[in-house]
Backbone as a chain_set.jsonl record, in Angstrom:
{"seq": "XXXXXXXXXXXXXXXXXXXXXXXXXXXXXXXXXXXXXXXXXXXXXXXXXXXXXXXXXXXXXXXXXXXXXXXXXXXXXXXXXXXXXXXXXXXXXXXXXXXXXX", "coords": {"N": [[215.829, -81.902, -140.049], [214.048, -80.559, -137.507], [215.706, -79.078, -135.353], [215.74, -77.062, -132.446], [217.246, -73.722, -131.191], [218.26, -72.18, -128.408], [219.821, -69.234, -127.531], [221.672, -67.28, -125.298], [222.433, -64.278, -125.067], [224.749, -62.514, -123.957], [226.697, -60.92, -124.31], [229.497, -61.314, -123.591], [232.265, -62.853, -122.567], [230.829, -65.311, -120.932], [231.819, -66.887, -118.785], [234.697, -66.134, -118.121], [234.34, -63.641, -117.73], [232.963, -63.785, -114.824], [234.984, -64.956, -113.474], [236.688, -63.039, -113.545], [235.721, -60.554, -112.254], [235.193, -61.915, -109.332], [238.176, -62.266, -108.828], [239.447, -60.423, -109.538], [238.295, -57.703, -108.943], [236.477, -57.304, -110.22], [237.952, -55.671, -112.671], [237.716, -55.837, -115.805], [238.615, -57.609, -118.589], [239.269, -58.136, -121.745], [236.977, -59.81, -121.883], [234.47, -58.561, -122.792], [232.018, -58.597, -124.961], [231.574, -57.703, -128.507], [229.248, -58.753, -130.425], [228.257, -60.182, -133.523], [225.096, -59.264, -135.68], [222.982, -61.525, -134.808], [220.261, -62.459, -134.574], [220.03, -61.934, -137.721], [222.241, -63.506, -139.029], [221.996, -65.778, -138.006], [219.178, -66.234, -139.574], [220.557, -66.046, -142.31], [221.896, -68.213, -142.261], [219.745, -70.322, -142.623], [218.389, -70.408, -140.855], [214.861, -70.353, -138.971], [214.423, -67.369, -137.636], [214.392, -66.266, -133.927], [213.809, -62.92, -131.762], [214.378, -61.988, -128.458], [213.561, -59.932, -125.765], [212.233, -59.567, -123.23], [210.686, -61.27, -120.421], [208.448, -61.646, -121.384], [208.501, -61.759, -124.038], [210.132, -63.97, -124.315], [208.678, -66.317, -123.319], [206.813, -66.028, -125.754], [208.531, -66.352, -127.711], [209.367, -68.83, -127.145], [206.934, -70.793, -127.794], [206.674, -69.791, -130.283], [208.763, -71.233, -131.224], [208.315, -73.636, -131.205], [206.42, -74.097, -132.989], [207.817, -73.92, -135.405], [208.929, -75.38, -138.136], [211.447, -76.134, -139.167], [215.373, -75.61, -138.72], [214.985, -73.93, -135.864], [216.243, -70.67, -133.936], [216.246, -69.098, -130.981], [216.807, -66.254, -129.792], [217.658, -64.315, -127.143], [218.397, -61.758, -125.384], [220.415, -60.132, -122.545], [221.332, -59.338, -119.646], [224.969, -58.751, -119.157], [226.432, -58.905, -116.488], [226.055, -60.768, -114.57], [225.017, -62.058, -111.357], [227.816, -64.096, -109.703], [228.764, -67.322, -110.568], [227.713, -69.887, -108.187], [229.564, -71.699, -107.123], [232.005, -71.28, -108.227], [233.163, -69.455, -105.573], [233.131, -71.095, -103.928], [235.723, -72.019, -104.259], [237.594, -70.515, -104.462], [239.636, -68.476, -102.533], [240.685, -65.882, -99.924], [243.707, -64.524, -98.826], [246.154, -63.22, -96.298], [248.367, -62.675, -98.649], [246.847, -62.191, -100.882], [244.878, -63.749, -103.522], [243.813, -66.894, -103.846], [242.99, -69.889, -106.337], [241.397, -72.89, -104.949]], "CA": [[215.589, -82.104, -138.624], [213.904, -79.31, -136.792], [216.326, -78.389, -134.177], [215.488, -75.983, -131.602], [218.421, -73.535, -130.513], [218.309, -70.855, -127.691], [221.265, -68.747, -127.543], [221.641, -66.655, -124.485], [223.277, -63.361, -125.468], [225.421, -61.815, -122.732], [227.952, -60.025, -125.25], [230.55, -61.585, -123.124], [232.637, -64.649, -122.236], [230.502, -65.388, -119.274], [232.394, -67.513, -117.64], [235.764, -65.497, -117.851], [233.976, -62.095, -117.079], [232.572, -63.605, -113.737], [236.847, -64.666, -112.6], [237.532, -61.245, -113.748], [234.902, -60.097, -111.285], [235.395, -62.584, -108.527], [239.232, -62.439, -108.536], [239.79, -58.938, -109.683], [237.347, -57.192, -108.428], [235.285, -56.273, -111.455], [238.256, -54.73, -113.796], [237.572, -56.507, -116.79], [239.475, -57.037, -120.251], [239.034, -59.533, -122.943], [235.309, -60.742, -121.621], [233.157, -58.163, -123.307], [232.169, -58.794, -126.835], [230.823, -56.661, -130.02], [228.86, -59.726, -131.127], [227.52, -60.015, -135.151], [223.472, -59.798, -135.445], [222.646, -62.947, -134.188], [218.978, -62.989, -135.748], [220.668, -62.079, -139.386], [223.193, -64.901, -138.824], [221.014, -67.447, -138.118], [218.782, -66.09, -140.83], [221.7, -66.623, -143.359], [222.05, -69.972, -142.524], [218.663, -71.013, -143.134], [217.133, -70.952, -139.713], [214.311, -69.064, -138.791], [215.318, -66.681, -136.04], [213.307, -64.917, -133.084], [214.706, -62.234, -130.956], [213.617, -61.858, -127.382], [214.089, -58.955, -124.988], [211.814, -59.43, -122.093], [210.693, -61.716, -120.175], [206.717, -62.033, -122.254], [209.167, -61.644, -125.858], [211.113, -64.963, -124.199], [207.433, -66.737, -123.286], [205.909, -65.791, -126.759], [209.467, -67.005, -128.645], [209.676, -70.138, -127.059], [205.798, -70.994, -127.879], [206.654, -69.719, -131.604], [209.626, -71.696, -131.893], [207.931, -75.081, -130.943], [205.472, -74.279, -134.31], [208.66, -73.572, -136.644], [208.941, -77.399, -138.362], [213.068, -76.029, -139.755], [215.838, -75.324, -137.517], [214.828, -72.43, -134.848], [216.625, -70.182, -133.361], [215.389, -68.106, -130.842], [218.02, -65.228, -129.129], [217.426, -63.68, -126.255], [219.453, -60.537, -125.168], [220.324, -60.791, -121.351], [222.304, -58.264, -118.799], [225.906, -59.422, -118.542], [226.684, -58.428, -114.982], [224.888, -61.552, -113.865], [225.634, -62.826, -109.982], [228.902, -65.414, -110.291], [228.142, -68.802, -109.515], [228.226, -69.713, -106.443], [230.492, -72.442, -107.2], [233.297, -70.817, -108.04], [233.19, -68.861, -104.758], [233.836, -72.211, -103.319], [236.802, -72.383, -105.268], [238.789, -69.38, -104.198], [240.185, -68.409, -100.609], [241.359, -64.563, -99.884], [244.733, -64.842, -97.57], [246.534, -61.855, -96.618], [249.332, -62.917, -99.354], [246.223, -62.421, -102.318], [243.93, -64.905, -103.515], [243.906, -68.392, -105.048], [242.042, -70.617, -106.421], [241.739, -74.02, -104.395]], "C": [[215.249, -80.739, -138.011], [214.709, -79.367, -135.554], [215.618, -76.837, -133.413], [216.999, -75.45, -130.546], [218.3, -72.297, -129.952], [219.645, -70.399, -126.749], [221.042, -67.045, -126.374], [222.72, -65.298, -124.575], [223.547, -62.154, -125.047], [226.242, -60.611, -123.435], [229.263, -60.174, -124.303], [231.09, -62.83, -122.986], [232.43, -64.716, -120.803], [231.041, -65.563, -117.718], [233.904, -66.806, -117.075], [235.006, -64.301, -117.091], [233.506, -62.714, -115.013], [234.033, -64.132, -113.155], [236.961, -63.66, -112.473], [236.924, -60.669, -112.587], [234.949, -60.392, -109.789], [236.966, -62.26, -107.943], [239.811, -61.025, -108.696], [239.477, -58.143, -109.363], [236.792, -56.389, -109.475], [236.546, -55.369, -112.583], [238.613, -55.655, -114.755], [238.58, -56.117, -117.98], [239.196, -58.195, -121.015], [237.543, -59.939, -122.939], [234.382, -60.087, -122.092], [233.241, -58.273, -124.736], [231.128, -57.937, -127.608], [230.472, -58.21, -130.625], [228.056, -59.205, -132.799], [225.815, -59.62, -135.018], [223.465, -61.004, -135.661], [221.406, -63.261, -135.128], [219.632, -62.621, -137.171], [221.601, -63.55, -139.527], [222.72, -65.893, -138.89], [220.076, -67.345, -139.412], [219.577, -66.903, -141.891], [222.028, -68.003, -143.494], [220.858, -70.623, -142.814], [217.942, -71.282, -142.385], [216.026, -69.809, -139.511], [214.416, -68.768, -137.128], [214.119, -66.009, -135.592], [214.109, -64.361, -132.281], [213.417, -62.05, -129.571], [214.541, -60.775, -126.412], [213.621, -58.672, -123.253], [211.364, -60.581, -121.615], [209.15, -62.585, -120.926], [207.653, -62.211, -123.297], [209.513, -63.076, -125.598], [209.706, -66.103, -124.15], [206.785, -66.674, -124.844], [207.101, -66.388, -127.754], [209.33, -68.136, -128.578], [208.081, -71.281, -127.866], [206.084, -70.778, -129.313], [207.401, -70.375, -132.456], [209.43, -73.385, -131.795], [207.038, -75.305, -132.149], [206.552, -74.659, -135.38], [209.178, -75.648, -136.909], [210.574, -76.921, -139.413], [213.884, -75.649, -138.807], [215.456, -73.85, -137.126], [215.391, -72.201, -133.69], [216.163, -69.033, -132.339], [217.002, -67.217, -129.87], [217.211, -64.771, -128.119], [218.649, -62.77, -125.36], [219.448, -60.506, -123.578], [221.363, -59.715, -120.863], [223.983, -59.145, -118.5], [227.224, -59.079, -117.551], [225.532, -59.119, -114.513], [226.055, -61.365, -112.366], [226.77, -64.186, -110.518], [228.235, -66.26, -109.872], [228.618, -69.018, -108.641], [229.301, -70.871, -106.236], [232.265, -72.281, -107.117], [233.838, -69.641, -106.625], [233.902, -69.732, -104.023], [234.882, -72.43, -103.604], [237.96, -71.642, -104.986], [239.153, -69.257, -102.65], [241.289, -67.218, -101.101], [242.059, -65.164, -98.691], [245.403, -63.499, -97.939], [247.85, -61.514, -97.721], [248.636, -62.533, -100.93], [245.204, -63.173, -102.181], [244.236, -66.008, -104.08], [243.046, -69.154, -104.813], [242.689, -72.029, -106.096], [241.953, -75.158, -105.604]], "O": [[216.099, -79.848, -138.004], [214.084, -79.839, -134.604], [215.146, -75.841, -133.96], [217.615, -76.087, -129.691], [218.226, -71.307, -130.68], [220.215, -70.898, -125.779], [220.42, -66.029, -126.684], [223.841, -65.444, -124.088], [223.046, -61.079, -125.376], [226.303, -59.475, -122.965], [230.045, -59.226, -124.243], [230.445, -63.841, -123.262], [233.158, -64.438, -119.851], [230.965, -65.1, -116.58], [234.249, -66.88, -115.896], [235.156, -64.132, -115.881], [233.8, -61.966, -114.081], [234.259, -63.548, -112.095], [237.315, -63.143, -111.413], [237.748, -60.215, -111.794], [234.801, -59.478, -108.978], [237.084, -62.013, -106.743], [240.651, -60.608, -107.899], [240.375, -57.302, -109.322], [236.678, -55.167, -109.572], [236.092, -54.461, -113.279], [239.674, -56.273, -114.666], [239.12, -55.056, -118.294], [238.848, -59.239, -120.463], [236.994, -60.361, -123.957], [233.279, -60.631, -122.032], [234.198, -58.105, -125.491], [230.009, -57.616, -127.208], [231.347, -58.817, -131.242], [227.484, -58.146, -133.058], [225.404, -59.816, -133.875], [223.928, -61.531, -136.672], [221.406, -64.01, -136.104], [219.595, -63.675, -137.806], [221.313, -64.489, -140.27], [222.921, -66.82, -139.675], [220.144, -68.236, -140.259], [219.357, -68.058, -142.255], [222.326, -68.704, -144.461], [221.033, -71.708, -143.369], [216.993, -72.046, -142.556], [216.203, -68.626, -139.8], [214.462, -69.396, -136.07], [213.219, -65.448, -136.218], [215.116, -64.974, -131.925], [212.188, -62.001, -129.613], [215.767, -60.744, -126.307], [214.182, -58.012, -122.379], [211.593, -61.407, -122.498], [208.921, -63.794, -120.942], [207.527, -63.407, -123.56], [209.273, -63.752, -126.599], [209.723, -66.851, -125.128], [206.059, -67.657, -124.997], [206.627, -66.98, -128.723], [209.159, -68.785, -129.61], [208.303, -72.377, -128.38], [205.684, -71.783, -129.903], [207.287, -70.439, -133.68], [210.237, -74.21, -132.224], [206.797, -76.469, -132.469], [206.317, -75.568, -136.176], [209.533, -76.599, -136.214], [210.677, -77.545, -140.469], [213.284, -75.253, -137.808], [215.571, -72.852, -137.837], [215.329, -72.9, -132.679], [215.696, -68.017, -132.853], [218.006, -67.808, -129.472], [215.993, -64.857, -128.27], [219.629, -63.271, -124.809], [218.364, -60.89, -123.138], [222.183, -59.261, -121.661], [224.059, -60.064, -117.684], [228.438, -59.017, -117.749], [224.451, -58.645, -114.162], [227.182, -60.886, -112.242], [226.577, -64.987, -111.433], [227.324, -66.203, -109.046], [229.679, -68.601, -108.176], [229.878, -70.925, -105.15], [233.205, -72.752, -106.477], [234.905, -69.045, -106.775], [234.993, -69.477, -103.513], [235.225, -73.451, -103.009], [239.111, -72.019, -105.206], [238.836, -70.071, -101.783], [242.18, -67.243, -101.95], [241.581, -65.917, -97.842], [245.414, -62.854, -98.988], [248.341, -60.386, -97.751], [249.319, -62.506, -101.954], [244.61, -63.376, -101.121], [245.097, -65.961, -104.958], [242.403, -69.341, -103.78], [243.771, -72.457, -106.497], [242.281, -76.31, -105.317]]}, "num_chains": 1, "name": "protein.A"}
């Protein structure tokens, strides 16, 4: 089955790092990661891997990975110090006691 798999690679646990950020004010611990090579990895398993770094590398992967007829992987390397979602903004409430989440 050709699968197609694009793996967004923050080097963090996204979703924790943006609490940490939101609720802490940015002093992080646990959420950044020393990830493996990603394209070797997938290699190893038998997929063929593309790496992407810009925004043309991510355009020219996705287009290369719609040819590949075995599972494809394509990576793409990504800043992780995104904006939180805006969801969880909704979620919290500063009182002069701290914060919590609703």
């Amino acid at each position: 089955i050709p699968i197609k798999v694009i793996v967004f690679n923050d080097s963090a646990w996204g979703a924790e790092k943006a609490y940490q950020k939101l609720l802490y004010e940015g002093r992080y611990i646990g959420s950044n990661l020393k990830n493996p090579d990603l394209l070797r990895l997938a290699k190893s398993l038998g997929a063929e891997a593309i790496h992407a770094q810009s925004p043309e590398e991510v355009r020219r992967g996705i287009r290369e990975l719609n040819k590949i007829d075995i599972v494809g992987v394509l990576i793409i390397d990504m800043e992780n110090d995104y904006p939180t979602p805006a969801r969880i903004f909704d979620a919290v409430k500063r009182t002069p006691r701290g914060i919590y989440v609703k």
